[in-house]
Steps between C-alpha positions, in 0.01 A plus 500: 500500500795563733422799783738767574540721808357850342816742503354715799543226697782397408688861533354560863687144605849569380475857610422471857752209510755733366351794743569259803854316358661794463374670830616154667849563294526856602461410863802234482708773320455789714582222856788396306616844474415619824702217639779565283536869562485396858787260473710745311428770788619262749818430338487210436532285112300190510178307713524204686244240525492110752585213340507129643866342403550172471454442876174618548607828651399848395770706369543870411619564108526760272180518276532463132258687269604344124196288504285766566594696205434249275161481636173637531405864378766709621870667324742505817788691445784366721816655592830426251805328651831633473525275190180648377266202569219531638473463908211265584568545842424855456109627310530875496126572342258322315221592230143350407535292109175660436519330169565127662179636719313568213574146292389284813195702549394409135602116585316493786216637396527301132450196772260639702304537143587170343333328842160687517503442070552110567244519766229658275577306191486147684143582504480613102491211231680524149128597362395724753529836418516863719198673495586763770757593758368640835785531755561780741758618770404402837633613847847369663622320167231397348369420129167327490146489259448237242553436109198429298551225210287308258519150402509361116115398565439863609454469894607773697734417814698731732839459710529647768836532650705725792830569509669623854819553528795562819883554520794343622724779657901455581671116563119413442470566140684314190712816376563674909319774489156425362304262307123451428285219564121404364203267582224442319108398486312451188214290390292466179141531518237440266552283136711211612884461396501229221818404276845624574632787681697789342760423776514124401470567151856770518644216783479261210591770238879572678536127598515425089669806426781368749450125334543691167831708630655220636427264205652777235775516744506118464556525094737781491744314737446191278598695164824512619519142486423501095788525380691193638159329422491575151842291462413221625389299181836552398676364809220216515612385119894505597437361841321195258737469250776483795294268730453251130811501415676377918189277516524349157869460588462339818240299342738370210714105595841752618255648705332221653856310537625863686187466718567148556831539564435813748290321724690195523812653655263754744297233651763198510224167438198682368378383163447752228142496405473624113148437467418752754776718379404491119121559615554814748755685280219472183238594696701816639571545058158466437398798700772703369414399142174601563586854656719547206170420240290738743719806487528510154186702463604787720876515343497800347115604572481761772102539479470131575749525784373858628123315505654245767631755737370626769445481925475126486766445197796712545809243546661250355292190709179687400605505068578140507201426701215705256706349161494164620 
């Protein structure tokens, strides 16, 4: 039995981490627009900010705000160019995404969840089952109490666990403005753990459900290789019937005088040996011969040449190697 974060729970999280994201938001909005209206009273169109050039000296430049519209949880609304393009030298007023606010609050606290749930079921085996949830809210981020369980013999055990969580605020956090972190403590007291955990048994669960996407992955790609496979008894049995006829020809006493006569004027003194001429070219005629017999089962019979293919036979090499 797998244990779940009851739904209080799980609501208080990812509402006070949406209660302090978009307070934390708000905050960078209403300085950017403070600093902004500022600017504008003063005249002036742009920022500057110090940068170190390419000799190590601090320089003045203009600052450039496209990067920050493209990030975070903010709309900026810039002002427009004389070609009507935006000005990223120039942020006029900003506004909170309240929905982007609202998504990473549910992330964060879907992985604030999926932690504490990991924790509790490392201590739960695939037999085990709930009997009783007793968890409360505690003071300054807090979830603790214990789960009560009972083994497939009966025995009663309990895990107790705490959950305390902090924030990250500003450069600090993972998204700028705030993200939450947890730690844990949990133990299991009373009957003892025995067999496999519901953690280890779902580990092993997604580990063969990737094995099993990437292996039917595996056969689609190779289906598109049927179809040039399913002609190759036919170009097997003309490859023979080509490869008889040159070797039979070369094998005939023109052929053998050609041969003769070939390596005589290539390597000037060499003897022509037709013993080991005659005996290499029959050999070579043998094996074609004997593809040519093989293939004749599959000419014309697709279920005997579809029950060879597959992810170790799908070329050319691999059909004369499994009809051999």
């Amino acid at each position: 039995m797998t244990f779940k974060l009851p739904t209080t729970f799980a609501n208080h999280l990812e509402q006070e981490i949406h209660t302090k994201l978009v307070k934390s938001v708000e905050a960078q909005a209403k300085t950017y627009n403070d600093m902004w209206a500022e600017r504008e009273a003063k005249g002036e169109k742009f920022h500057t900010t110090y940068e170190l050039n390419y000799r190590g000296r601090m320089v003045e430049k203009p600052r450039v705000w496209r990067e920050d519209a493209n990030a975070g949880y903010i709309f900026i609304q810039f002002a427009a160019r004389d070609n009507n393009q935006p000005d990223y030298l120039r942020p006029m007023t900003c506004t909170v995404d309240y929905e982007g606010c609202k998504r990473n609050a549910k992330f964060q606290a879907k992985h604030s969840i999926g932690l504490l749930e990991s924790r509790v079921n490392g201590h739960l085996t695939i037999t085990d089952t709930i009997a009783d949830i007793n968890l409360k809210l505690g003071k300054k981020n807090l979830i603790e109490g214990f789960v009560t369980g009972i083994t497939q013999a009966g025995e009663e055990f309990k895990i107790f666990t705490q959950m305390i969580w902090n924030y990250r605020y500003g450069a600090n956090s993972a998204n700028g403005y705030l993200t939450q972190y947890v730690q844990f403590r949990s133990d299991r007291r009373g009957a003892r753990q025995e067999g496999k955990t519901v953690v280890q048994r779902a580990t092993e669960l997604e580990i063969q459900a990737k094995k099993d996407a990437k292996q039917a992955e595996l056969v689609a790609k190779n289906e598109a290789k049927w179809e040039r496979f399913a002609k190759l008894p036919d170009q097997i049995d003309r490859w023979a019937d080509k490869e008889i006829k040159k070797l039979s020809k070369e094998l005939s006493p023109e052929g053998i005088q050609a041969a003769k006569e070939r390596t005589e004027a290539r390597f000037h003194g060499v003897e022509f040996d037709r013993d080991w001429y005659v005996k290499n070219l029959t050999q070579e005629l043998e094996v074609v011969e004997h593809y040519k017999k093989q293939v004749q089962a599959y000419l014309n019979n697709e279920p005997a040449v579809r029950e060879l293919f597959g992810l170790d036979c799908n070329n050319r090499e691999h059909f004369k190697a499994a009809i051999w």
